[in-house]
MARMILO-575977 format. One record per residue: residue number from 1; residue in three letters; x, y, z of N, C-alpha, C in turn. Coordinates in nm, 3 decimals, always signed. Layout:
 seq type     n.X     n.Y     n.Z    ca.X    ca.Y    ca.Z     c.X     c.Y     c.Z
 NUM  ALA       X       Y       Z       X       Y       Z       X       Y       Z
...
//
This chain:
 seq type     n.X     n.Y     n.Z    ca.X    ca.Y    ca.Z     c.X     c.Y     c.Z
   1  UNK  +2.672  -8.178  +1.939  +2.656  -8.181  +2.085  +2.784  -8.233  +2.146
   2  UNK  +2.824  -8.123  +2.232  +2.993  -8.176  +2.301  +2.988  -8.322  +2.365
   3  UNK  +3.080  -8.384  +2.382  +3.049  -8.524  +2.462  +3.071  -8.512  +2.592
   4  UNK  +3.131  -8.407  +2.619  +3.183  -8.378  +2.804  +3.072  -8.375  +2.890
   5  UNK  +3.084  -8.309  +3.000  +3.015  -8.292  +3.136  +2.891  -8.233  +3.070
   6  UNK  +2.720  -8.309  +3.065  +2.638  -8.236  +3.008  +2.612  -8.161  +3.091
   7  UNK  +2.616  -8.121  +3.238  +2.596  -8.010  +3.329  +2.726  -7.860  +3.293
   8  UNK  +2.859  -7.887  +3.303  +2.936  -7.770  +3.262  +2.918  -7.718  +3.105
   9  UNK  +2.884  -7.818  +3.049  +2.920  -7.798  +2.894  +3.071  -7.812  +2.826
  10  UNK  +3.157  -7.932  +2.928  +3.289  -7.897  +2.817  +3.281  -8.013  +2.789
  11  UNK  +3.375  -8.014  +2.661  +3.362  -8.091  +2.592  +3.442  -8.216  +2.590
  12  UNK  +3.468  -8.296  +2.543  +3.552  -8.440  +2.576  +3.724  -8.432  +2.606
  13  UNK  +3.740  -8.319  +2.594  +3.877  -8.268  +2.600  +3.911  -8.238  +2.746
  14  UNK  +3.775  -8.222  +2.774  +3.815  -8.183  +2.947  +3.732  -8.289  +3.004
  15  UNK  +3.773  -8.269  +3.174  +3.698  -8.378  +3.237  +3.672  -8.296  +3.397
  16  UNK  +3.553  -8.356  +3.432  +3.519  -8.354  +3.557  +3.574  -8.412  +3.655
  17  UNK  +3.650  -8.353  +3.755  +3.707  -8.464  +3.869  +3.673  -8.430  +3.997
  18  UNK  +3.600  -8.323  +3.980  +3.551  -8.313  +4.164  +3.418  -8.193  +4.153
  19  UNK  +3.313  -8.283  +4.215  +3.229  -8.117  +4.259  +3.165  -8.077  +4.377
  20  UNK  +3.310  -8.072  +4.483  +3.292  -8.153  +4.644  +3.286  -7.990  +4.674
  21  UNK  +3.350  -7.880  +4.608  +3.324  -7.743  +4.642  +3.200  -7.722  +4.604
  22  UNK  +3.130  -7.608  +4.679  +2.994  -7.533  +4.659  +2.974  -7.478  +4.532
  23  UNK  +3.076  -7.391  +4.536  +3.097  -7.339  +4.419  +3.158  -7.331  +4.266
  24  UNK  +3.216  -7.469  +4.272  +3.318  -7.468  +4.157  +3.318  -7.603  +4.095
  25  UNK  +3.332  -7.631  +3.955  +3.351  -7.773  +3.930  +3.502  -7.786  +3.887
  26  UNK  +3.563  -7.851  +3.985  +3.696  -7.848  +3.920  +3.777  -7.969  +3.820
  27  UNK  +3.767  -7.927  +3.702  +3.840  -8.003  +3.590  +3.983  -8.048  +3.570
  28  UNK  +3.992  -8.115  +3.465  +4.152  -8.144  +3.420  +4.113  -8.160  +3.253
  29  UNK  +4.279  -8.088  +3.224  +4.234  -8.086  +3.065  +4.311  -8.265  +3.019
  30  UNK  +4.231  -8.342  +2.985  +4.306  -8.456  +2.870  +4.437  -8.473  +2.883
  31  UNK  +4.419  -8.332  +2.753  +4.577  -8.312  +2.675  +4.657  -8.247  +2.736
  32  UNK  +4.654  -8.169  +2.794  +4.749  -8.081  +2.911  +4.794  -8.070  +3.036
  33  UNK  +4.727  -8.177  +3.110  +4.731  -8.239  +3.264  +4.648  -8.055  +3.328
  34  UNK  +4.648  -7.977  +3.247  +4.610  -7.875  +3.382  +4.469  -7.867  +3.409
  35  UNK  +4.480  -7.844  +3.549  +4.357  -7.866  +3.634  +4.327  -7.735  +3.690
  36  UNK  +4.174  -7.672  +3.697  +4.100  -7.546  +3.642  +3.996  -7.555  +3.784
  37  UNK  +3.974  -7.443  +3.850  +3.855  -7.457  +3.963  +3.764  -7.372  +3.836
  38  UNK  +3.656  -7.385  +3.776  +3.538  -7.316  +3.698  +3.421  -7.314  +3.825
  39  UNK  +3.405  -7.132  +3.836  +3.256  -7.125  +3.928  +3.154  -7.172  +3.825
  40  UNK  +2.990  -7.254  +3.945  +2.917  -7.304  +3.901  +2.787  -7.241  +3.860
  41  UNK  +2.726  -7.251  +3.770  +2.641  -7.131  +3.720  +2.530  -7.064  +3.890
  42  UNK  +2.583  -6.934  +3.843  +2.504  -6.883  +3.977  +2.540  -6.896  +4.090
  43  UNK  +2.656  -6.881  +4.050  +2.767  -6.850  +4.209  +2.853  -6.821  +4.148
  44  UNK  +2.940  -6.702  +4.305  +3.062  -6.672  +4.282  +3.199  -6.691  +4.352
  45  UNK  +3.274  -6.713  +4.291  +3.435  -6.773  +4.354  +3.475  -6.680  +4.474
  46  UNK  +3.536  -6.737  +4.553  +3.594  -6.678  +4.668  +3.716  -6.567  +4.589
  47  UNK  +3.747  -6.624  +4.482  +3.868  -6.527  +4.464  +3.880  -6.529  +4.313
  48  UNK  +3.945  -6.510  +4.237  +3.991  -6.438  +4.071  +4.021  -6.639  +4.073
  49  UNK  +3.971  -6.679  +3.948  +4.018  -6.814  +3.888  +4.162  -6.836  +3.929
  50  UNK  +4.186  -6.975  +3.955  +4.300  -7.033  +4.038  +4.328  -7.114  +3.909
  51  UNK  +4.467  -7.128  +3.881  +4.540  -7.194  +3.797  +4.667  -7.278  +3.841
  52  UNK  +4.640  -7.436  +3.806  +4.765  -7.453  +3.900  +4.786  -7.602  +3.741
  53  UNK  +4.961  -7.600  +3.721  +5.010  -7.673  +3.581  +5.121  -7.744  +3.611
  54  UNK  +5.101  -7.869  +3.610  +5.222  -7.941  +3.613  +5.303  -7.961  +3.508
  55  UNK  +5.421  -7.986  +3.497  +5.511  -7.980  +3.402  +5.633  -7.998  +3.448
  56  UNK  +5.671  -8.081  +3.364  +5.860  -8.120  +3.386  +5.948  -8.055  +3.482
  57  UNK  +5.928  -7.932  +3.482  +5.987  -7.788  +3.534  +5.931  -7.762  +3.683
  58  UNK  +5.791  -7.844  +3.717  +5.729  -7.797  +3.827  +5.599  -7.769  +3.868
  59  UNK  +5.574  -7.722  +3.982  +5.358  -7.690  +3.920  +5.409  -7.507  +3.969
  60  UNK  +5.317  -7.456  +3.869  +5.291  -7.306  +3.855  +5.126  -7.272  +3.893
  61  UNK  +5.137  -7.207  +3.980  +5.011  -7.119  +4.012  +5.012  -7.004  +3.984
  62  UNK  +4.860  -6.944  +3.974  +4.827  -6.829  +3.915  +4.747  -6.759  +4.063
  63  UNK  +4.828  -6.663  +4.153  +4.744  -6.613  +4.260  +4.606  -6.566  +4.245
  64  UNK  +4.546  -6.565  +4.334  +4.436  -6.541  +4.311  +4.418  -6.387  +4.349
  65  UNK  +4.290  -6.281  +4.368  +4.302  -6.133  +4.390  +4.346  -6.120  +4.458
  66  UNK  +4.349  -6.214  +4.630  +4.385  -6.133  +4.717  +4.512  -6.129  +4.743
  67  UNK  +4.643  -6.184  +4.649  +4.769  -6.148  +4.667  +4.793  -6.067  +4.504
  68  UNK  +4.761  -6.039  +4.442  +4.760  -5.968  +4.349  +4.708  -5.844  +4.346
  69  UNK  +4.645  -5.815  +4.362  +4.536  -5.653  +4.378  +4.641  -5.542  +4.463
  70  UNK  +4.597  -5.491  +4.424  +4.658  -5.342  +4.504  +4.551  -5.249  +4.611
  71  UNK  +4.483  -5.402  +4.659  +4.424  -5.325  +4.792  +4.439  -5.349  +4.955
  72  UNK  +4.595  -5.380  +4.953  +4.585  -5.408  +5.109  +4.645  -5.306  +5.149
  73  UNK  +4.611  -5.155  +5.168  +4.605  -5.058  +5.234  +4.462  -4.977  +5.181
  74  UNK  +4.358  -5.032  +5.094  +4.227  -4.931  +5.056  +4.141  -4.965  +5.199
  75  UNK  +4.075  -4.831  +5.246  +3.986  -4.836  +5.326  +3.891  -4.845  +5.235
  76  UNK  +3.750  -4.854  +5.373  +3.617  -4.918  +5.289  +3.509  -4.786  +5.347
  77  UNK  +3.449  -4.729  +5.219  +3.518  -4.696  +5.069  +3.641  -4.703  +5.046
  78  UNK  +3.682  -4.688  +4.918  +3.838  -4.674  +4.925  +3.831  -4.560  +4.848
  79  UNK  +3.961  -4.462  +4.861  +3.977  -4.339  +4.831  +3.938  -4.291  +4.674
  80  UNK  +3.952  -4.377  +4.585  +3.931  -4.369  +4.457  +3.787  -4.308  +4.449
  81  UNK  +3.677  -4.409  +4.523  +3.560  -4.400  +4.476  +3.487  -4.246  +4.561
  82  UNK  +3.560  -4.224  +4.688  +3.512  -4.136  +4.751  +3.575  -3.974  +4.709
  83  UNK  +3.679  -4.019  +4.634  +3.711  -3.903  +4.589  +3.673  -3.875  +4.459
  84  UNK  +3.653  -3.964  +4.370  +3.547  -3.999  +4.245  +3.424  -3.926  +4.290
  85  UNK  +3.395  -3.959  +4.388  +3.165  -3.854  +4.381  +3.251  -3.753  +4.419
  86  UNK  +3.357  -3.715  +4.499  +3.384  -3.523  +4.562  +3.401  -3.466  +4.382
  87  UNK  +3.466  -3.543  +4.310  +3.486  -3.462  +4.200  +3.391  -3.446  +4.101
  88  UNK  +3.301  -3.509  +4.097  +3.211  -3.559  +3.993  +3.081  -3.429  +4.043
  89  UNK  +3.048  -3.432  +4.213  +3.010  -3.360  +4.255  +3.026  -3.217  +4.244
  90  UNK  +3.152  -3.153  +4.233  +3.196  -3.054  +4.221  +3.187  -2.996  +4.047
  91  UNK  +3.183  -3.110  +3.983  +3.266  -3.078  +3.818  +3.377  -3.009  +3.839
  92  UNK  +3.476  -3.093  +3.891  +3.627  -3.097  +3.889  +3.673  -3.137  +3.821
  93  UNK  +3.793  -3.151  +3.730  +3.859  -3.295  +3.702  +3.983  -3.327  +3.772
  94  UNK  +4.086  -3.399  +3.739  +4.191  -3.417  +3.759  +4.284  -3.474  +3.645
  95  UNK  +4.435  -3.472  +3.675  +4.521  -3.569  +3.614  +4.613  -3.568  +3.632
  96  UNK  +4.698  -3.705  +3.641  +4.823  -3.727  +3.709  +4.990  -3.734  +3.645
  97  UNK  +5.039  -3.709  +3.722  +5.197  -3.714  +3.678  +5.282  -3.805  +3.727
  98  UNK  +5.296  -3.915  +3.720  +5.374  -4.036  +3.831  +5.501  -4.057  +3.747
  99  UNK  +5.585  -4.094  +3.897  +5.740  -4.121  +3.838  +5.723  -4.278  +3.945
 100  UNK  +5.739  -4.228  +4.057  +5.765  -4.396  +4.138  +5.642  -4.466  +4.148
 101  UNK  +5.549  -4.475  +4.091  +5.447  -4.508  +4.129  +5.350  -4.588  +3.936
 102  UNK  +5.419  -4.518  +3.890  +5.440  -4.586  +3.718  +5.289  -4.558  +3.639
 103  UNK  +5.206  -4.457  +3.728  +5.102  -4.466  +3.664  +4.968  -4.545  +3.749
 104  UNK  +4.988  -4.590  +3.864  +4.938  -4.676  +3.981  +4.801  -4.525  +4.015
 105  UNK  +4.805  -4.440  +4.035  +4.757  -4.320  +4.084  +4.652  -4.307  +3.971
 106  UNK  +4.662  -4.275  +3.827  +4.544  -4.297  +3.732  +4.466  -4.420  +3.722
 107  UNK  +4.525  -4.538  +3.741  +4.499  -4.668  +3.747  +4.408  -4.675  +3.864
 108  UNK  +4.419  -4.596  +3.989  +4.279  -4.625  +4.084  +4.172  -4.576  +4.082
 109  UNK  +4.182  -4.472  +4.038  +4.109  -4.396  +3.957  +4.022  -4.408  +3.864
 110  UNK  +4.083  -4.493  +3.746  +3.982  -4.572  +3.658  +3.985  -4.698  +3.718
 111  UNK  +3.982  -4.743  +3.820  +3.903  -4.856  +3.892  +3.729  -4.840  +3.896
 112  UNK  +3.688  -4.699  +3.872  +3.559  -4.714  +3.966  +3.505  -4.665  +3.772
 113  UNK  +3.394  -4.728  +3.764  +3.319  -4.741  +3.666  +3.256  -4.518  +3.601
 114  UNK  +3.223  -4.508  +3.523  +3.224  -4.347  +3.489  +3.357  -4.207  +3.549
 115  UNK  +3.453  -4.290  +3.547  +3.602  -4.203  +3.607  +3.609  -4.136  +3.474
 116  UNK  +3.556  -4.121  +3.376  +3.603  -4.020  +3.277  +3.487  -3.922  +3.280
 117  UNK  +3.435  -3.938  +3.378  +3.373  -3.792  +3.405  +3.459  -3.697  +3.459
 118  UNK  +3.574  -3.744  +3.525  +3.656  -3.642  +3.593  +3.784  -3.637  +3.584
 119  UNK  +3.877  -3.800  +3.545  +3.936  -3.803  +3.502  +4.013  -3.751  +3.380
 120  UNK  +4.117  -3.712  +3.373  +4.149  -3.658  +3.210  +4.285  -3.748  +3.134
 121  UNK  +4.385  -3.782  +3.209  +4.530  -3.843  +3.181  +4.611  -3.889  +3.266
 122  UNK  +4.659  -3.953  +3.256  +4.826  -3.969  +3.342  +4.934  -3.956  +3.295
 123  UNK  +5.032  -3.924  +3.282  +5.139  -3.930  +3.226  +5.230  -4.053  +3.332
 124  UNK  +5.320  -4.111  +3.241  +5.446  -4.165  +3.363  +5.557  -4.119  +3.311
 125  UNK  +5.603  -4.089  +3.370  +5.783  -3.986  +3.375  +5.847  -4.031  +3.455
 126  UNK  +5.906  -4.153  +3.444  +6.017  -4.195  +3.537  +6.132  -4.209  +3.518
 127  UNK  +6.159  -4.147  +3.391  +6.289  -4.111  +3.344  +6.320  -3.902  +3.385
 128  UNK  +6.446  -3.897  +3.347  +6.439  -3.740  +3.336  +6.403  -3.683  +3.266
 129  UNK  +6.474  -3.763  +3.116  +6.385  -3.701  +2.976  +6.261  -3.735  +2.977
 130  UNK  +6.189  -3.819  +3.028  +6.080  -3.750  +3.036  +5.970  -3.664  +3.116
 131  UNK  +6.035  -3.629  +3.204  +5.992  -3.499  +3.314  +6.046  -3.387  +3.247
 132  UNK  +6.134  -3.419  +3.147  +6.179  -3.260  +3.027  +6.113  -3.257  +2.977
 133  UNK  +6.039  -3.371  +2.881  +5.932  -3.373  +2.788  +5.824  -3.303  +2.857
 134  UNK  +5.779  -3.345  +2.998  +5.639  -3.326  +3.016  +5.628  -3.201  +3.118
 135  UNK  +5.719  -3.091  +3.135  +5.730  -3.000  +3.170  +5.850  -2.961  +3.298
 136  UNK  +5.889  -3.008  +3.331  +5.995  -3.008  +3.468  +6.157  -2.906  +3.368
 137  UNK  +6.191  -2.851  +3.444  +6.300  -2.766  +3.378  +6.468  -2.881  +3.443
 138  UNK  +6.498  -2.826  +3.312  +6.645  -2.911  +3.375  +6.723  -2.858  +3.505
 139  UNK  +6.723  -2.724  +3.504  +6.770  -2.667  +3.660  +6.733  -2.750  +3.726
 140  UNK  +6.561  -2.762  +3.770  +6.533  -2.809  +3.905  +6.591  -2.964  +3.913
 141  UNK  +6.601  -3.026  +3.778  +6.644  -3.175  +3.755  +6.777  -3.175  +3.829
 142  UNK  +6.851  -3.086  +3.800  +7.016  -3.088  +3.795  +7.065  -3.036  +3.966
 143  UNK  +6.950  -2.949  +4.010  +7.022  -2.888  +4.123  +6.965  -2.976  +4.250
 144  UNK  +6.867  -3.065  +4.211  +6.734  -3.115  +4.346  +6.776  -3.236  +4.310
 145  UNK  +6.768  -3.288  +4.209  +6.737  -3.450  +4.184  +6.593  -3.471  +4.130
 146  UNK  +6.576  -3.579  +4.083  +6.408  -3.604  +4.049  +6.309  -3.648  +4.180
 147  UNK  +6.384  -3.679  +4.288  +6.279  -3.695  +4.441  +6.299  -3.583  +4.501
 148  UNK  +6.263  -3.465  +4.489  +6.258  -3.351  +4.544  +6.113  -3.237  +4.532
 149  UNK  +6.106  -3.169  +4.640  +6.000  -3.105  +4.626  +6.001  -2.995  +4.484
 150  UNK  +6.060  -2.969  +4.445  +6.092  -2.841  +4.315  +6.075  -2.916  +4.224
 151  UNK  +6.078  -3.025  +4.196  +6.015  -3.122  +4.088  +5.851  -3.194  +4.120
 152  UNK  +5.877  -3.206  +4.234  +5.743  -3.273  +4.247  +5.637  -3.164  +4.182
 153  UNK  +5.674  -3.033  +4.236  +5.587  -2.914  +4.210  +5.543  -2.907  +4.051
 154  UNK  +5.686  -2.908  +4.013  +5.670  -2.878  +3.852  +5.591  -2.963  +3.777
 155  UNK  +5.649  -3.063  +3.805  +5.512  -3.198  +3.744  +5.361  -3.198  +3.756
 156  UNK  +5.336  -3.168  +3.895  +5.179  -3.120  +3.948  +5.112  -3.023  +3.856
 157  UNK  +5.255  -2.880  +3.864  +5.167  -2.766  +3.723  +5.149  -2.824  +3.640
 158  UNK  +5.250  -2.890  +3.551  +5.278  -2.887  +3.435  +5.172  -2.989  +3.368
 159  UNK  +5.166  -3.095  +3.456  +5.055  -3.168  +3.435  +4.858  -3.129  +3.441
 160  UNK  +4.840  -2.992  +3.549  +4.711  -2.970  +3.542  +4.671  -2.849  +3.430
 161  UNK  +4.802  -2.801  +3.368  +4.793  -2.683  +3.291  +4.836  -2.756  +3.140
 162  UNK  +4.865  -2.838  +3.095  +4.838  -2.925  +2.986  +4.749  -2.991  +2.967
 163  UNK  +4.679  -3.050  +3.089  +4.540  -3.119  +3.074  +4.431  -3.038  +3.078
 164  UNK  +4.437  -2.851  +3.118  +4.319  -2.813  +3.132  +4.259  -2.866  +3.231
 165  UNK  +4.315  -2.957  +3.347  +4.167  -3.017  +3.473  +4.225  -2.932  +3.564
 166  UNK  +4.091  -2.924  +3.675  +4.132  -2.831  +3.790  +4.280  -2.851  +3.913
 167  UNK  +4.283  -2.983  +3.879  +4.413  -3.071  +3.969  +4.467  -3.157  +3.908
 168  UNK  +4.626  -3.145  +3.965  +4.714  -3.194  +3.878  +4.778  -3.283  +4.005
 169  UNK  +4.799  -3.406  +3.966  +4.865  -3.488  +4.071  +4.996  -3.491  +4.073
 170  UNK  +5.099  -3.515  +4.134  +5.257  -3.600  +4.098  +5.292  -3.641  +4.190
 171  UNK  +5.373  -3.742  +4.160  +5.461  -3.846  +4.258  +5.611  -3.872  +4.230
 172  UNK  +5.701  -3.822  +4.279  +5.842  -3.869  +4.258  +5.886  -3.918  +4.380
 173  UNK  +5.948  -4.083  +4.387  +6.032  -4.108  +4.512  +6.110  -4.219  +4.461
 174  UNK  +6.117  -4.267  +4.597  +6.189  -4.410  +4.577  +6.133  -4.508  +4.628
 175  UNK  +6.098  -4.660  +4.564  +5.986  -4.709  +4.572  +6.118  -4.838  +4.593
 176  UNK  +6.240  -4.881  +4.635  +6.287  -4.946  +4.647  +6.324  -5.126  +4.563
 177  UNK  +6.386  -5.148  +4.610  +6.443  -5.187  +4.740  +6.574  -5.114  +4.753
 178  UNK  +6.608  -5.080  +4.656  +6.754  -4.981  +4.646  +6.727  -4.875  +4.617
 179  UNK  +6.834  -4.788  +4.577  +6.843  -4.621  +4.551  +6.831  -4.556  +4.655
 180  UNK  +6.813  -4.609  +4.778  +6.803  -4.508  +4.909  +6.901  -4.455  +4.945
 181  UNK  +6.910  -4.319  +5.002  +7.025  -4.299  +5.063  +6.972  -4.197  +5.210
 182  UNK  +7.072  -4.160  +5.297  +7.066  -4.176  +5.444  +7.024  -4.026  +5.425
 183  UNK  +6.992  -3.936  +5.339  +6.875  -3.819  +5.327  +6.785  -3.862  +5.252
 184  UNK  +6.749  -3.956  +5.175  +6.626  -4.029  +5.102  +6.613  -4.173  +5.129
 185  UNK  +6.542  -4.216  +5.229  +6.576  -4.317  +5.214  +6.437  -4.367  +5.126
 186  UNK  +6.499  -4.510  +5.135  +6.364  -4.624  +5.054  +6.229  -4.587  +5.111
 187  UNK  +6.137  -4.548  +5.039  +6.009  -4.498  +5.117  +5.973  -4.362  +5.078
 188  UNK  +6.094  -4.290  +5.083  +6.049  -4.139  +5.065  +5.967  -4.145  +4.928
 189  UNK  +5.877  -3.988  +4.978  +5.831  -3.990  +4.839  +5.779  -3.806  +4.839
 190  UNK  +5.749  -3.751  +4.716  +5.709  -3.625  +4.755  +5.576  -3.599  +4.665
 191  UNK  +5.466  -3.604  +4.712  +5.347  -3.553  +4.662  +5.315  -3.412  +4.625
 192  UNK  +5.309  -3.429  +4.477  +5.255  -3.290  +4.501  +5.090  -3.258  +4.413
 193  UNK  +5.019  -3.118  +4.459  +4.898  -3.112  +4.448  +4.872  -2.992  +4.376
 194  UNK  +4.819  -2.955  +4.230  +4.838  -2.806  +4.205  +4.648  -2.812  +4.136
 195  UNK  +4.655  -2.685  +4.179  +4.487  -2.691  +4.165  +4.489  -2.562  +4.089
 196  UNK  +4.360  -2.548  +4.010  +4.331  -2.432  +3.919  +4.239  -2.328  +3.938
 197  UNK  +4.234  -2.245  +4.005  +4.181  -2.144  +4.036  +4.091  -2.082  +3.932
 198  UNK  +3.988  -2.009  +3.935  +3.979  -1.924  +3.832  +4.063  -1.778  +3.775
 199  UNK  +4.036  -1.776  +3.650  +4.152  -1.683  +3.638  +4.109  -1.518  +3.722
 200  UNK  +4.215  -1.463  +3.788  +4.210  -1.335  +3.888  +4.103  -1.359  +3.974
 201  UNK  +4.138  -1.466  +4.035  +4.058  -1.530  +4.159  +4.145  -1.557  +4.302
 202  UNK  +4.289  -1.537  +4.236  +4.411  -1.558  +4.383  +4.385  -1.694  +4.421
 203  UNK  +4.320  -1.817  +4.346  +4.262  -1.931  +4.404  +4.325  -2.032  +4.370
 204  UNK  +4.483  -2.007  +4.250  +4.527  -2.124  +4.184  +4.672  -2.143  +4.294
 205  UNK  +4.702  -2.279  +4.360  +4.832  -2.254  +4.459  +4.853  -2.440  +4.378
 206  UNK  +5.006  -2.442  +4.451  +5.038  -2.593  +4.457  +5.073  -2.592  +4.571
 207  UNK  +5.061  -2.720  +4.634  +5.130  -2.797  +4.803  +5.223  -2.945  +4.747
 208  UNK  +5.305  -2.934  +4.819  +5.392  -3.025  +4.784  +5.411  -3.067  +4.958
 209  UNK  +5.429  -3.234  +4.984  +5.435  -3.284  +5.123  +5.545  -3.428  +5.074
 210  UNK  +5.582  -3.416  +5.161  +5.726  -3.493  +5.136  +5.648  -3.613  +5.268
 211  UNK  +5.706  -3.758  +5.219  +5.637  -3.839  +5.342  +5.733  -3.978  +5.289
 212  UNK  +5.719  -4.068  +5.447  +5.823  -4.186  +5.418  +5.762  -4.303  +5.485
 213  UNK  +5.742  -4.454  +5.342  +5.669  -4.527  +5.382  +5.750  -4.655  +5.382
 214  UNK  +5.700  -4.750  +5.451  +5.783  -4.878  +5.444  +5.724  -5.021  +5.435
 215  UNK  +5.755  -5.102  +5.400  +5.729  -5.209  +5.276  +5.826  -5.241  +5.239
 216  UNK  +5.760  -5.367  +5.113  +5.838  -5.367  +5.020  +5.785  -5.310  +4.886
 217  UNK  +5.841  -5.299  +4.763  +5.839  -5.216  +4.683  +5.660  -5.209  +4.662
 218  UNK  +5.569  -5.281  +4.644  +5.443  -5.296  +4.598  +5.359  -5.225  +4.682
 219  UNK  +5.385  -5.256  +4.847  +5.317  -5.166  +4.962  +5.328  -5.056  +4.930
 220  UNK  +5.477  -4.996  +4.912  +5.523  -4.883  +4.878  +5.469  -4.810  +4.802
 221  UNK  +5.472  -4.818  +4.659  +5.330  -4.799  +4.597  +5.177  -4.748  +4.585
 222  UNK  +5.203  -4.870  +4.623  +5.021  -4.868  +4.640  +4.987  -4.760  +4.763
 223  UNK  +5.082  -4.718  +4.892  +5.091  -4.647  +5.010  +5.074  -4.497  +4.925
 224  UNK  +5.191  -4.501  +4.876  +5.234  -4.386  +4.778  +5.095  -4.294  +4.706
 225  UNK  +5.064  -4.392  +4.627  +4.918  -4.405  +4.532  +4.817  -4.356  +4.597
 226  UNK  +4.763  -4.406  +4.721  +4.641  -4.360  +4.796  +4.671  -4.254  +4.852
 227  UNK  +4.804  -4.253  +4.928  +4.807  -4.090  +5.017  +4.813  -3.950  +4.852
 228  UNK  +4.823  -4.020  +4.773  +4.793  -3.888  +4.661  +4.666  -3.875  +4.682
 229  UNK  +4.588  -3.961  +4.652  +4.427  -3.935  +4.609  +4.352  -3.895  +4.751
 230  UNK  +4.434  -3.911  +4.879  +4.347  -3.879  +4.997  +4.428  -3.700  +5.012
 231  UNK  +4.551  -3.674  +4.956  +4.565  -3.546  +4.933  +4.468  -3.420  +4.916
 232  UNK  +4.492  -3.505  +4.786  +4.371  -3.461  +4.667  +4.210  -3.448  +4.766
 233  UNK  +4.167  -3.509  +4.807  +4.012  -3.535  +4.842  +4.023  -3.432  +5.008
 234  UNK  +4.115  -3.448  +5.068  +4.170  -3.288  +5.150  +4.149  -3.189  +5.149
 235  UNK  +4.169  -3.152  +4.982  +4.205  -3.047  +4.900  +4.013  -2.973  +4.954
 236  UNK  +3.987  -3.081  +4.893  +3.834  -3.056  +4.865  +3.707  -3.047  +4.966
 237  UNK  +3.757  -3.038  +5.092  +3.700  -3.053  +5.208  +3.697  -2.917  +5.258
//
């Protein structure tokens, strides 16, 4: 039987020093000086566990969701989940191709619980060689650049016709704080959307939309990220 807090259950190693919050008993370890907010059985924390450590060097905190998460541009629903039932609804799938965005675009996607009903892959290609690898031709590399619509395109095919899903996502831009220049600047980005028709149906096209957002690099992003998936859910309207 631990010797600690017989209400938390820890053990002599830790200690109780406050349980003036509703929700939380907040500790200190002994041996480590660090001090822990733990929610109390049958309640829940205002935010993701808070971590805060003193040490020679300084005290370090651990943010909590709401500066960490990648939802301060999701509406409520947020696009993931509403475009999650259009596809699930339909028996669609999708899958993505990201260069500035690192893979952020599959990642919201599998936010919402059964996404591999429709989901299929992501690739990230944020190099050139690997937009060679994953279908993009070196012409369009060499004559456009990798933030250009003739790449964005290629990635979109290349990505929904390797995965077999009906839509193929991609994202190439510049997600900053540098690499801009005074025809691209920081922000730009070019979406593109290629969908699969049935075969001799005239129904398979790609759209590619060029758009410029501002932030800093994470807004950027995450901006980037959603206007794909509200593309996409466009598509389907």
């Amino acid at each position: 039987m631990p010797s600690g807090d017989p209400q938390s259950g820890f053990p002599d190693t830790m200690s109780t020093t406050s349980r003036s919050a509703s929700w939380a008993y907040d500790i200190t370890s002994k041996n480590s000086g660090s001090s822990y907010s733990i929610p109390r059985l049958g309640t829940r924390p205002p935010s993701l566990f808070r971590r805060t450590t003193a040490t020679a060097a300084g005290t370090y905190f651990r943010p909590g969701a709401e500066t960490r998460g990648m939802r301060n541009h999701a509406r409520d629903p947020p696009v993931e989940e509403t475009l999650g039932d259009a596809l699930r609804e339909r028996g669609d799938t999708i899958a993505t191709t990201e260069s500035c965005t690192g893979g952020l675009v599959g990642s919201l996607l599998t936010d919402i619980p059964g996404s591999s009903d429709y989901f299929d892959r992501t690739y990230c290609t944020y190099t050139y060689d690997a937009k060679l690898d994953t279908g993009v031709t070196r012409e369009a590399l060499d004559e456009h650049g990798a933030v250009s619509e003739p790449v964005a395109r290629q990635m979109a095919q290349a990505v929904r016709d390797s995965a077999g899903t009906t839509w193929g996502v991609s994202t190439t831009g510049i997600a900053g704080p540098s690499g801009g220049t005074p025809e691209k600047p920081v922000g730009t980005v070019y979406i593109g959307v290629a969908h699969a028709g049935d075969w001799g149906s005239d129904e398979t096209y790609t759209t590619v939309a060029r758009h410029e957002f501002d932030g800093d690099r994470r807004d950027i992003k995450e901006k980037i990220a959603r206007r794909a998936l509200r593309t996409v859910e466009n598509e389907l309207e």
